[in-house]
MIBA-165952 format. One record per residue: x negated, y, z negated of N, C-alpha, C, CB in turn; residue number from 1. Coordinates in Angstrom, 2 decimals. Each point is the difference from the previous one (the first is absolute). Glycine has a CB too. Example, Ala and Ser with C-alpha at 12.3 -4.5 7.8 and 13.67 -1.06 7.14 Angstrom:
# residues 2
@n.u=-13.19 | n.v=-5.69 | n.w=-7.80 | ca.u=0.89 | ca.v=1.19 | ca.w=0.00 | c.u=-0.90 | c.v=1.20 | c.w=0.00 | cb.u=1.89 | cb.v=-1.17 | cb.w=-1.25 | nr=1
@n.u=-1.54 | n.v=2.22 | n.w=1.97 | ca.u=-0.82 | ca.v=1.19 | ca.w=-0.06 | c.u=0.77 | c.v=1.09 | c.w=-0.73 | cb.u=-1.18 | cb.v=-0.63 | cb.w=2.15 | nr=2
***
This chain:
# residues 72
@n.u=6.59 | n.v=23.68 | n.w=7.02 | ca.u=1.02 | ca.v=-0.35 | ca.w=-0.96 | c.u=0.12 | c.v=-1.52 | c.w=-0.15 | cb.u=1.22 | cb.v=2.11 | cb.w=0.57 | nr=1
@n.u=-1.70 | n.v=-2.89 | n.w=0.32 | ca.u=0.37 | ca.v=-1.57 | ca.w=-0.07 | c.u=-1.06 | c.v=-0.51 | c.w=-0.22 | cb.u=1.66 | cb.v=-0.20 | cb.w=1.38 | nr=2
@n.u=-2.63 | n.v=1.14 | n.w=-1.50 | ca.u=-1.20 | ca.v=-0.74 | ca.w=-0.88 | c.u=0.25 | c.v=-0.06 | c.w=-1.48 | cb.u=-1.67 | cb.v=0.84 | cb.w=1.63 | nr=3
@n.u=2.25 | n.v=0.66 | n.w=-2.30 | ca.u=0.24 | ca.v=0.13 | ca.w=-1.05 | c.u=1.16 | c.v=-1.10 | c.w=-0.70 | cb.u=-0.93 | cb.v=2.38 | cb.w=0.73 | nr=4
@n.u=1.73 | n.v=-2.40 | n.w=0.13 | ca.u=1.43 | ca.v=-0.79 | ca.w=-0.16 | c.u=-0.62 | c.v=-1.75 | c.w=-0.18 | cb.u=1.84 | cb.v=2.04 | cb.w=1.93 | nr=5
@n.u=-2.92 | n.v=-2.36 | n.w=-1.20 | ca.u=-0.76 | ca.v=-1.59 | ca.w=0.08 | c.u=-0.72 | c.v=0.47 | c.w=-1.29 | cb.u=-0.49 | cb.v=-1.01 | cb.w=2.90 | nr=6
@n.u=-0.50 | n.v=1.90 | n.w=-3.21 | ca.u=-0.66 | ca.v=0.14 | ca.w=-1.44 | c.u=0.72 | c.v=-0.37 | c.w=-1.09 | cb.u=-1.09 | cb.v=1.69 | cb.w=0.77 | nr=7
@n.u=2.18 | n.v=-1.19 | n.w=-0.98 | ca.u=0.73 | ca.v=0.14 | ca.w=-1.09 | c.u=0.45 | c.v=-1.47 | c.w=-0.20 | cb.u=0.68 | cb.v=2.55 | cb.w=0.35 | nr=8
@n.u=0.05 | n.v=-3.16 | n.w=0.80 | ca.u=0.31 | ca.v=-0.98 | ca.w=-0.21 | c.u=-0.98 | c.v=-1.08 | c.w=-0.06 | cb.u=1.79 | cb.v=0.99 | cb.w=0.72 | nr=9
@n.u=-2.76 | n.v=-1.11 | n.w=-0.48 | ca.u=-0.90 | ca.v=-0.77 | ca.w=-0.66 | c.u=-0.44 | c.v=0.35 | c.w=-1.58 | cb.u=-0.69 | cb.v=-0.33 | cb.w=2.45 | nr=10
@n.u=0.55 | n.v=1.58 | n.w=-2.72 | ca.u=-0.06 | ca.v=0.52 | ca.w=-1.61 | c.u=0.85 | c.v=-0.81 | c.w=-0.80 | cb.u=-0.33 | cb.v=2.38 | cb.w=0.54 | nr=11
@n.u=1.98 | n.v=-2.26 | n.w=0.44 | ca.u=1.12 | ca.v=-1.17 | ca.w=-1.05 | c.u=0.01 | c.v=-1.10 | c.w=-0.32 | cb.u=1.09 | cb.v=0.83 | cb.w=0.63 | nr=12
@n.u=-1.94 | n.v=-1.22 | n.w=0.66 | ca.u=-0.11 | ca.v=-1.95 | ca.w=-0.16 | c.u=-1.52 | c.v=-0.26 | c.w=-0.91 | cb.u=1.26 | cb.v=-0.79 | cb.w=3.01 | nr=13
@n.u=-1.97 | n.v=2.08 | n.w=-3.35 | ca.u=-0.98 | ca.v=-0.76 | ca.w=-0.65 | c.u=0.54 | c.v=0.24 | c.w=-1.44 | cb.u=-2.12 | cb.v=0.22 | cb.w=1.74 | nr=14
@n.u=3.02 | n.v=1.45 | n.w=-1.89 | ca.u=0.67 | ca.v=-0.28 | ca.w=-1.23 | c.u=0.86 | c.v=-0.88 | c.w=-0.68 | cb.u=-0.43 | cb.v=1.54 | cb.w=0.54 | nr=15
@n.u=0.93 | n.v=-1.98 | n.w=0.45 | ca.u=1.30 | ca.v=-1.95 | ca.w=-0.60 | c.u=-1.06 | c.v=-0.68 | c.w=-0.22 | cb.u=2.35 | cb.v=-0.59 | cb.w=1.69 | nr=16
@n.u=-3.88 | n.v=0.65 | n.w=-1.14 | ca.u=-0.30 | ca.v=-1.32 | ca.w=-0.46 | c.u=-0.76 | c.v=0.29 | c.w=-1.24 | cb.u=-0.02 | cb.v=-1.19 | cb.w=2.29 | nr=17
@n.u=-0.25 | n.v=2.89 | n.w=-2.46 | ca.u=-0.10 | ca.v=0.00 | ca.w=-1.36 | c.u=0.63 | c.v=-0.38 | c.w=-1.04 | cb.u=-0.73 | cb.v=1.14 | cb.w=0.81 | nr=18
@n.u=2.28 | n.v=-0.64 | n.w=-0.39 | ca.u=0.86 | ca.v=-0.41 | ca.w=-0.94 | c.u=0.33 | c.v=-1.20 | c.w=-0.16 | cb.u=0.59 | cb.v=1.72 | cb.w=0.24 | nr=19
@n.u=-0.46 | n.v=-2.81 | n.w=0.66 | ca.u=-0.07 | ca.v=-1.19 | ca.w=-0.09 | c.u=-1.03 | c.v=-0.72 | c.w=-0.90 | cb.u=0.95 | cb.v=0.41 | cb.w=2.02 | nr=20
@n.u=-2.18 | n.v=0.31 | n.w=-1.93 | ca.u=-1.15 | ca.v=-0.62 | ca.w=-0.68 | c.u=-0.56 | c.v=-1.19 | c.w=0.66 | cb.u=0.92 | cb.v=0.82 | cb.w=-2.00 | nr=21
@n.u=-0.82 | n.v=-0.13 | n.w=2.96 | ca.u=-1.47 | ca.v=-1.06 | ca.w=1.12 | c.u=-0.48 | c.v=0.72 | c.w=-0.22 | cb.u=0.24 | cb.v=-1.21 | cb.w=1.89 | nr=22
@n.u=-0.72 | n.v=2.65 | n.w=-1.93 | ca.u=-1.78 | ca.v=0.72 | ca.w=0.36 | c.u=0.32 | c.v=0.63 | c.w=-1.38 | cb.u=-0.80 | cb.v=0.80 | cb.w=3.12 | nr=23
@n.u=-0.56 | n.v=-0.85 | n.w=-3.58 | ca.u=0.10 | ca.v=0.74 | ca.w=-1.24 | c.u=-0.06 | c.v=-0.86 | c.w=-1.39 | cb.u=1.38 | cb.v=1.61 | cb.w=1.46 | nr=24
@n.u=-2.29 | n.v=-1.07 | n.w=-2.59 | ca.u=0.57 | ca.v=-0.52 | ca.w=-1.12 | c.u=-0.10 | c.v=0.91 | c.w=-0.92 | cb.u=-0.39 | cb.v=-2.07 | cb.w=0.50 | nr=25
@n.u=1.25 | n.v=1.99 | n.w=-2.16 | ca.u=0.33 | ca.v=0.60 | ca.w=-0.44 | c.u=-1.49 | c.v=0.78 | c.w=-0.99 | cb.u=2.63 | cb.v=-1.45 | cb.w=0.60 | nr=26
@n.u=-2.92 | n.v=2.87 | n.w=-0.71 | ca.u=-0.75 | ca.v=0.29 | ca.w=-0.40 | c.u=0.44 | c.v=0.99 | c.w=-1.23 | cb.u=-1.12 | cb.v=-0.72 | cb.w=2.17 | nr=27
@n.u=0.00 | n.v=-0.09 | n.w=-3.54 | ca.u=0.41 | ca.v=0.94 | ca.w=-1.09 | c.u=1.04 | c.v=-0.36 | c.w=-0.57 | cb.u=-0.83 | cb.v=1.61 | cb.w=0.92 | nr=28
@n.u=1.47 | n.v=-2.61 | n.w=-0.28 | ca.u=1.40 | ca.v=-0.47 | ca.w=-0.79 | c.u=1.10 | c.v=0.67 | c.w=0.77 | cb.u=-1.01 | cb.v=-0.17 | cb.w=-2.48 | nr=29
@n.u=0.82 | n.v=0.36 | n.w=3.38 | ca.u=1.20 | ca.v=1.04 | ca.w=0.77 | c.u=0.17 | c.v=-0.43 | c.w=1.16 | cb.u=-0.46 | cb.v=1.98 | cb.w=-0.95 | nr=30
@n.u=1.41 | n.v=-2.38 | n.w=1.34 | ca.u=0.64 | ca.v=-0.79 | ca.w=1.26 | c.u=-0.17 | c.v=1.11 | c.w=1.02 | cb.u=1.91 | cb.v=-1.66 | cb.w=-1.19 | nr=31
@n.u=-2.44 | n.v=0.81 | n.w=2.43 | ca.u=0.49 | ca.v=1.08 | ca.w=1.33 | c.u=1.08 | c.v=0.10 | c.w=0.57 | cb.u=-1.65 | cb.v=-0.22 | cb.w=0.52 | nr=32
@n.u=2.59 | n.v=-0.92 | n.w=-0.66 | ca.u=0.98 | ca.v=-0.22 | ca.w=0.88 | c.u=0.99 | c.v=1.26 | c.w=-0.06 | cb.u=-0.33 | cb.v=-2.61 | cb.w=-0.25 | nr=33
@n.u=0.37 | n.v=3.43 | n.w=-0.78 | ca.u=0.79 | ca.v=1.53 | ca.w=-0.09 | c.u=-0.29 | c.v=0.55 | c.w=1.32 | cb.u=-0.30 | cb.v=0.62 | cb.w=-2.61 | nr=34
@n.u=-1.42 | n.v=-0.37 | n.w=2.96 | ca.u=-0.43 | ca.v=0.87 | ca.w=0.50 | c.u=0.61 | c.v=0.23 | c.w=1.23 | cb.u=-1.74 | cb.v=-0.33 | cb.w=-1.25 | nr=35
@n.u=1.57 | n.v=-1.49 | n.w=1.66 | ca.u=0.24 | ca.v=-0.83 | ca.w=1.40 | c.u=1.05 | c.v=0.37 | c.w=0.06 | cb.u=-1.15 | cb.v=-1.89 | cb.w=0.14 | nr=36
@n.u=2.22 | n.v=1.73 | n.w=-0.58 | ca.u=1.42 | ca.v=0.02 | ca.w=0.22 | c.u=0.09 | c.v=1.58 | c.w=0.34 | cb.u=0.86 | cb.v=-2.17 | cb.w=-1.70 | nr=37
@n.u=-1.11 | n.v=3.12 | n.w=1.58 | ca.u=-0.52 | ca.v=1.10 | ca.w=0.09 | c.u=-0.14 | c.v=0.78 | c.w=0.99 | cb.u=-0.67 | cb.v=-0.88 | cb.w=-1.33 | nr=38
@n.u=-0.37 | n.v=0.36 | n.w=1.86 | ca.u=-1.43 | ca.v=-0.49 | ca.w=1.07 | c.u=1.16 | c.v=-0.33 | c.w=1.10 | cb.u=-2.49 | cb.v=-1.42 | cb.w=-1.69 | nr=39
@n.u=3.26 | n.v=0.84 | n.w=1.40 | ca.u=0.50 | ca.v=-0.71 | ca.w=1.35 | c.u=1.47 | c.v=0.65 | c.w=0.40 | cb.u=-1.31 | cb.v=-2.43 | cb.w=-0.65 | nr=40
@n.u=2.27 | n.v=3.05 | n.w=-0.27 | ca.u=0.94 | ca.v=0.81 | ca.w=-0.19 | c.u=-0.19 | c.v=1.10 | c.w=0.79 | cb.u=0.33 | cb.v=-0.83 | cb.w=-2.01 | nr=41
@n.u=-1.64 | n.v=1.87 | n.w=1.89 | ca.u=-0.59 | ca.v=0.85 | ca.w=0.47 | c.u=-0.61 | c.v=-0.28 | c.w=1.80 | cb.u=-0.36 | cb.v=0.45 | cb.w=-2.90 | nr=42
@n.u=-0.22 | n.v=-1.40 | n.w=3.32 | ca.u=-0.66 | ca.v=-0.61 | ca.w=0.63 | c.u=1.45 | c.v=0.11 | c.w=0.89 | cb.u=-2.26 | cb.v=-1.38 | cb.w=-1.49 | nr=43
@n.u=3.11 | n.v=0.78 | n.w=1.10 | ca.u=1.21 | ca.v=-0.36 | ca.w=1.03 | c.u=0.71 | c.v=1.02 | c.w=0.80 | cb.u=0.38 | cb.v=-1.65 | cb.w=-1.52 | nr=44
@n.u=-0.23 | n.v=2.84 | n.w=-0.05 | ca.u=0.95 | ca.v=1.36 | ca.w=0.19 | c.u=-0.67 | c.v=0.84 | c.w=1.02 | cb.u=0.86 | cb.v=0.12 | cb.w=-2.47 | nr=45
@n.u=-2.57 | n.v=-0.05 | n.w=2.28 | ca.u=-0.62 | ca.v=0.82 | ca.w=0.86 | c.u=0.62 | c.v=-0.80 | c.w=1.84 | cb.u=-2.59 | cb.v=0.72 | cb.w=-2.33 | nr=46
@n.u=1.80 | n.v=-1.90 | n.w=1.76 | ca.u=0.26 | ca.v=-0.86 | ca.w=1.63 | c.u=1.48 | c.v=0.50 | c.w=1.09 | cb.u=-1.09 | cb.v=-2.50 | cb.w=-1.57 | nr=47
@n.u=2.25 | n.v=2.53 | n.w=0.30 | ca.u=0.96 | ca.v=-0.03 | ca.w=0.54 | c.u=0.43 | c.v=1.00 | c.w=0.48 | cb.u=0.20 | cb.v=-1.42 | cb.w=-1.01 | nr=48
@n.u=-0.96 | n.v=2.73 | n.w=0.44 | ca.u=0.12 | ca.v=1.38 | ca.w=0.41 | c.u=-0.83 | c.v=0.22 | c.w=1.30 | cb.u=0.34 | cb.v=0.73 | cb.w=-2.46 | nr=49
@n.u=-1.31 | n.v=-1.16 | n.w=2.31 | ca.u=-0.86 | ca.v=-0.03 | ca.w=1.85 | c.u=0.58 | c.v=-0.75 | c.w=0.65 | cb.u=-2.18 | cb.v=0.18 | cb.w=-0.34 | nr=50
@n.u=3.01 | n.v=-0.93 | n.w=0.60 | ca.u=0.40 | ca.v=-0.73 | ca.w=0.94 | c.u=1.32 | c.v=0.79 | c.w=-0.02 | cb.u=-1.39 | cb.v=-2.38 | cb.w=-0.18 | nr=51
@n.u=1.92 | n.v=3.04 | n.w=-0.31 | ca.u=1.64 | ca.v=0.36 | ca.w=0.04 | c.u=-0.36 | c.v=1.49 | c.w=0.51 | cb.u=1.42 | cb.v=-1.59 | cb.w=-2.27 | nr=52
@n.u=-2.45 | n.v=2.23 | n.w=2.12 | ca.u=-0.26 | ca.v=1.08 | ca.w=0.47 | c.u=-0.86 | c.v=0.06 | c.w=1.74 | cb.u=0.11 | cb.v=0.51 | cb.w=-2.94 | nr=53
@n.u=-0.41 | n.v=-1.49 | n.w=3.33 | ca.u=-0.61 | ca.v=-0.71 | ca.w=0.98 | c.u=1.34 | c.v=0.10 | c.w=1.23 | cb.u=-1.86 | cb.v=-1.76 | cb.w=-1.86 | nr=54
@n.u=2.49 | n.v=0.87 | n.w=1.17 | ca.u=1.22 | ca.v=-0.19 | ca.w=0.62 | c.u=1.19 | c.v=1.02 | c.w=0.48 | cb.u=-0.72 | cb.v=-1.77 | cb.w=-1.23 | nr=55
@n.u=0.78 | n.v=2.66 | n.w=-0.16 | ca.u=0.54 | ca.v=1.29 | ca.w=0.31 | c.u=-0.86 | c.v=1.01 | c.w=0.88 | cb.u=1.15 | cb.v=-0.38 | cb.w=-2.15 | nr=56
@n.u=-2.33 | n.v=0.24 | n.w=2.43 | ca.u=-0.52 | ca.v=1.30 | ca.w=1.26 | c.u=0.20 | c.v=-0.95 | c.w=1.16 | cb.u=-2.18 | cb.v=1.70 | cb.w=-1.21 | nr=57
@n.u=2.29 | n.v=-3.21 | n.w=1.44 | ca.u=0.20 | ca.v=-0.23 | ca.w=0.96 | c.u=1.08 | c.v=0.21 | c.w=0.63 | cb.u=-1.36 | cb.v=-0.99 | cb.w=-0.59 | nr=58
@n.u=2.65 | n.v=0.68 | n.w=-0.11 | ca.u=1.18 | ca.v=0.35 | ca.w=0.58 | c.u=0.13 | c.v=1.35 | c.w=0.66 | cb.u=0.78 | cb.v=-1.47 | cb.w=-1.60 | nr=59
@n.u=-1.40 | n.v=2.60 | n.w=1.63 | ca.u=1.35 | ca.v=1.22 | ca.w=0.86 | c.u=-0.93 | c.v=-0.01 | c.w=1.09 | cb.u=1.42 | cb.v=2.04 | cb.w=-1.83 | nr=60
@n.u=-2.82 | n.v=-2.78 | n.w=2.57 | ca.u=-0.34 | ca.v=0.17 | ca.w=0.20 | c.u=0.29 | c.v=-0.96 | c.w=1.23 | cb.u=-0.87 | cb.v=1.29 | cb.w=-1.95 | nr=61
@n.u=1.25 | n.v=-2.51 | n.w=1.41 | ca.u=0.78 | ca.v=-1.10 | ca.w=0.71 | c.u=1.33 | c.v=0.38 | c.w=0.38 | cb.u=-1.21 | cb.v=-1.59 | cb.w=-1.21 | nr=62
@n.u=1.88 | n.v=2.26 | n.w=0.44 | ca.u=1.46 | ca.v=0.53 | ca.w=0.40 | c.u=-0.23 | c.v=1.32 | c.w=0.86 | cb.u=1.23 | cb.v=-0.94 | cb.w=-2.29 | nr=63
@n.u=-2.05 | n.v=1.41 | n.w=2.30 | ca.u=-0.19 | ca.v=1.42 | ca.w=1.35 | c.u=-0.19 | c.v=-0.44 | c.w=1.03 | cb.u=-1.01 | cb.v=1.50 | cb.w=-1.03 | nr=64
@n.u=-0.13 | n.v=-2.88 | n.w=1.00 | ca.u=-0.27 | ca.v=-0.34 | ca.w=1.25 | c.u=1.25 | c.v=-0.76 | c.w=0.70 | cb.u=-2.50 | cb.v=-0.04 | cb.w=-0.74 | nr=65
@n.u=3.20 | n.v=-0.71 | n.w=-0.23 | ca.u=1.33 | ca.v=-0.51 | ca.w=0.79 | c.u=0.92 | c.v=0.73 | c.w=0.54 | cb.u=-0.17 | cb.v=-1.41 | cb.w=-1.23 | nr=66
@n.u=0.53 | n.v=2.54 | n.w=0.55 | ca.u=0.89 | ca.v=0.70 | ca.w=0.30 | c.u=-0.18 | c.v=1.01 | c.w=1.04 | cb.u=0.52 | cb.v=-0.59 | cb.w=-2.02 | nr=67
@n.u=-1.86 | n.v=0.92 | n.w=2.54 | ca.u=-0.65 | ca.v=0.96 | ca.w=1.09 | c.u=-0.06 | c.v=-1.15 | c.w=1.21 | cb.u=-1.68 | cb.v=1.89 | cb.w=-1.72 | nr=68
@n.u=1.84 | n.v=-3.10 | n.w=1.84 | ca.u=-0.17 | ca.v=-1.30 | ca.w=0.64 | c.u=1.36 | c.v=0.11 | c.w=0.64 | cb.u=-1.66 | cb.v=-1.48 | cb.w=-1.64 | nr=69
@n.u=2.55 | n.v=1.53 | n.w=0.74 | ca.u=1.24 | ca.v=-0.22 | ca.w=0.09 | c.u=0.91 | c.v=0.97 | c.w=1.12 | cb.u=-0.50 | cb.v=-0.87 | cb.w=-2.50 | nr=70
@n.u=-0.26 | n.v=1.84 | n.w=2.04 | ca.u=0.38 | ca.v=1.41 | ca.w=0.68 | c.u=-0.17 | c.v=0.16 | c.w=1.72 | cb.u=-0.88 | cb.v=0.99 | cb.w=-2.44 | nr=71
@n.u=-0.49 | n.v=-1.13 | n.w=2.72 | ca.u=-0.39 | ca.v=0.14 | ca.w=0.91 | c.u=0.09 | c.v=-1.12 | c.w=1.82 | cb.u=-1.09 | cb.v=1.35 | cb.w=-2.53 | nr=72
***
């Protein structure tokens, strides 16, 4: 999952710099920076979902072990 969650977020930072218009130029008469902005919106939401889901299997797993700690 924190590979996926590092993928994505590199997907976002190359999409800002699409949208920024460092990488890229416009082909056909049609700007990329839509795409980028896009590109990187997406890139973030995924990221933010692997890392928030990461985090949520860690917790009951951390809270069992404390609480069986606690006990004994």
């Amino acid at each position: 999952m924190l590979f996926f969650a590092l993928l994505f977020a590199g997907l976002a930072v190359f999409g800002a710099c699409v949208g920024f218009g460092t990488i890229g130029r416009p082909m056909y008469g049609q700007a990329l920076n839509s795409y980028g902005w896009a590109l990187c919106i997406n890139g973030v939401a995924l990221a933010a979902y692997f890392v928030f889901t990461r985090v949520r299997r860690s917790r009951p797993a951390r809270r069992a072990a404390r609480t069986s700690a606690l006990r004994s």
